[in-house]
C-alpha positions in Angstrom: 5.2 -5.6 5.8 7.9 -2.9 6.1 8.5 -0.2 8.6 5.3 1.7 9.2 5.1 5.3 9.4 2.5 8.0 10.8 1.1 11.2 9.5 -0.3 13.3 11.4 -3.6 15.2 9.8 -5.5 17.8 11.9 -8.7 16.3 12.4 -10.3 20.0 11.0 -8.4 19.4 7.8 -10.6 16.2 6.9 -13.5 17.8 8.6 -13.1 20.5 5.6 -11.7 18.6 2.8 -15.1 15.9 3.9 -12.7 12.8 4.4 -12.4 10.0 6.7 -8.5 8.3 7.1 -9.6 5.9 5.1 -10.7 7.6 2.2 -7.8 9.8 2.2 -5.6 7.1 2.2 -7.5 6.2 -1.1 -7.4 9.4 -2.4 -3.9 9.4 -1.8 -3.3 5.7 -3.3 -5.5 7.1 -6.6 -3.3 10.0 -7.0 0.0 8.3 -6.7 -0.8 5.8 -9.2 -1.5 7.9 -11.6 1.2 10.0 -11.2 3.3 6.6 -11.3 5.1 7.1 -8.3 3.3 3.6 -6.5 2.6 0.5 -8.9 -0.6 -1.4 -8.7 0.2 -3.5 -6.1 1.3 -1.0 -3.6 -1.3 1.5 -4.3 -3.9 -1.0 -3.7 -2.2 -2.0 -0.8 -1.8 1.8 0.6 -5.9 2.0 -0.1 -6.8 -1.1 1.7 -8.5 -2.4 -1.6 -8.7 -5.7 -3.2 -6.4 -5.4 -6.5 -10.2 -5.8 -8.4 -11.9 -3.0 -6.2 -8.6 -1.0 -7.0 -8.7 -1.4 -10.5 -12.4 -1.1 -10.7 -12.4 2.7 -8.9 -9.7 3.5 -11.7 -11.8 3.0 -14.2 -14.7 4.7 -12.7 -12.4 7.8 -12.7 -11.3 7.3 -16.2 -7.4 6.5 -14.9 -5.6 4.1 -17.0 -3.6 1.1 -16.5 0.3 1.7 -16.5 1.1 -1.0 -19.5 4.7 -0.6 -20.8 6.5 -2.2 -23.3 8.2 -4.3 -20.6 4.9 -5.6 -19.8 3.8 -6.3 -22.7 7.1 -8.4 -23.5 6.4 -10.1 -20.0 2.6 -11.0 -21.3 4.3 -12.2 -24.7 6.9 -14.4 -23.0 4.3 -15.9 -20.5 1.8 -16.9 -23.5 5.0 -18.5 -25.3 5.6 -20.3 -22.2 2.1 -21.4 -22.0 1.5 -22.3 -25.7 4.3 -24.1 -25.1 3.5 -26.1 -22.4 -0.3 -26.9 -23.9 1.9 -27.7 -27.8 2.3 -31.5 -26.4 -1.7 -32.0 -25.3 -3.1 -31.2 -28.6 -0.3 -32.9 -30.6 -1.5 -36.2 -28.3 1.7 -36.5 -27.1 2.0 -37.9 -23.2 -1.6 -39.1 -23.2 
């Protein structure tokens, strides 16, 4: 864990917008996600959220997963990798 900062938020600023810390720190997570200023990890992180409870309050609000083409090439190279690896089982080789 980094350095760690603090923000100071008049307490009759949540009282009005209806938010604890917490869920402002979600709110804030959600929004810079989908802006795609924090990845994933670190908005999940920011939210206090499992990566699954992250992912599934995306989807409840209809924001979708940042999936690039570098991804994708990542996802390609790892099943390569992994077909590769499993190509010697079913050929009955090293059993």
């Amino acid at each position: 864990m980094g350095a760690v900062n603090v923000l100071e938020i008049q307490q009759d600023i949540l009282d009005i917008a209806r938010l604890t810390i917490d869920e402002l720190k979600v709110e804030m997570a959600v929004y810079l996600y989908a802006q795609g200023r924090l990845s994933i990890g670190k908005a999940r992180e920011l939210a206090d959220m499992t990566l699954w409870e992250f992912r599934q309050l995306l989807a409840s609000r209809r924001i979708p997963p940042h999936y690039d083409v570098a991804d994708l090439n990542e996802d390609l190279a790892t099943l390569r990798e992994i077909e590769r690896l499993a190509l010697p089982t079913r050929l009955g080789v090293g059993r």
